[in-house]
Structures are given as C-alpha cells and as structure tokens.
C-alpha positions in Angstrom: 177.1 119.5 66.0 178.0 121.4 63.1 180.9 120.7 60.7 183.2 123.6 60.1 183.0 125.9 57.5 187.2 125.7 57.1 189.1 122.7 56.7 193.0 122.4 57.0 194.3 119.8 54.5 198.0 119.2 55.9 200.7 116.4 56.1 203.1 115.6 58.4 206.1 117.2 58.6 204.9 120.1 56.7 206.5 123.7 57.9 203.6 125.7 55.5 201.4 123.8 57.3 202.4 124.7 60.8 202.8 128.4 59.1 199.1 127.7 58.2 197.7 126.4 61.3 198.8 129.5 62.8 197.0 131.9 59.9 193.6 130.1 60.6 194.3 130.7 64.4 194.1 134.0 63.5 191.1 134.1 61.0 189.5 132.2 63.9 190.4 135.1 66.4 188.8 137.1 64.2 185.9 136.0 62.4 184.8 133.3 65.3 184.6 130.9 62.7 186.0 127.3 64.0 188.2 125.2 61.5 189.3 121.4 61.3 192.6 120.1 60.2 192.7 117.1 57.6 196.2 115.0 57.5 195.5 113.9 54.3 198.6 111.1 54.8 195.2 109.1 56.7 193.4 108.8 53.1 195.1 107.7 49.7 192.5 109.9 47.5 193.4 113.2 49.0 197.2 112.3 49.1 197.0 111.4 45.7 194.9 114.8 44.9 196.3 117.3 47.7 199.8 115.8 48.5 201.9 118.1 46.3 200.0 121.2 47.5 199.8 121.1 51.1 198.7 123.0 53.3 195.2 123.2 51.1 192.4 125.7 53.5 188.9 124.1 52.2 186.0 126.7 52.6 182.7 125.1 52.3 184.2 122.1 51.1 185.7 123.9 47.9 189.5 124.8 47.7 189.5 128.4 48.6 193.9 128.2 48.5 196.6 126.2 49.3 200.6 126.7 50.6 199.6 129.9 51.6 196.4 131.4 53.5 195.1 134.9 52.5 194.1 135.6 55.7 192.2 138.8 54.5 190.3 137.0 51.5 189.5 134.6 53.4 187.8 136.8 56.2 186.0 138.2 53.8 184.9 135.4 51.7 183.7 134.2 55.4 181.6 137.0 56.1 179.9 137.4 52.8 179.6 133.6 51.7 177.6 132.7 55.2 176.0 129.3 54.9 
C-alpha cells in the first residue's frame, strides 16, 4: 500500500479544517488522487510547528498551503508534479 500523495494536517475543533476536509473531497472527486488527515494535537513537533496554521494540505510531504486549499493549484500541481 501506497501512502498518499496529500496529507491534511488538522486539529480538533478546527472549522477551516472541516472547510478543508471538504475542498480535498473535492480535489479527490476530481483528480482521483486519495489524501490522509494528520491531527497534529497526537504529536508535539508538528503542534509546535503547524499548530498556529491549521488546516496545513501537505503535497508530497512539502507544505503546498495552509488555512485555505486552492483547490485549482492544487489540481494542477497534482497532475504535473506526478510521483
């Protein structure tokens, strides 16, 4: 099994982050490209780096934005960054 190529870096409680859940939903609908969410709450390192900014959106493991998702940059960046 394959890790995703998009990673959700949330926190609880977070209403951007439910806003962003629902942006990758639709990347996902339209690229095919599967993601994984991240409560960084679970690790102290990525609280301490991402806690401020949540939601974070992780593209091949390098910030590709955060409180926000630019759903069409990041279709694109999907289709002509393939792994």
């Amino acid at each position: 099994m394959t890790t995703p190529r998009l990673t959700l870096l949330t926190r609880e409680n977070c209403h951007l982050c439910d806003q962003a859940r629902a942006a990758l939903l639709q990347v996902q609908d339209a690229t095919g490209e599967p993601w994984q969410e991240y409560n960084v709450d679970n690790d102290g390192e990525l609280a301490y780096e991402y806690g401020d900014r949540v939601p974070v959106i992780l593209l091949d493991g390098s910030e590709h934005g955060y409180w926000t998702v630019d759903q069409q940059r990041l279709i694109t960046d999907l289709t002509t960054a393939r792994r």
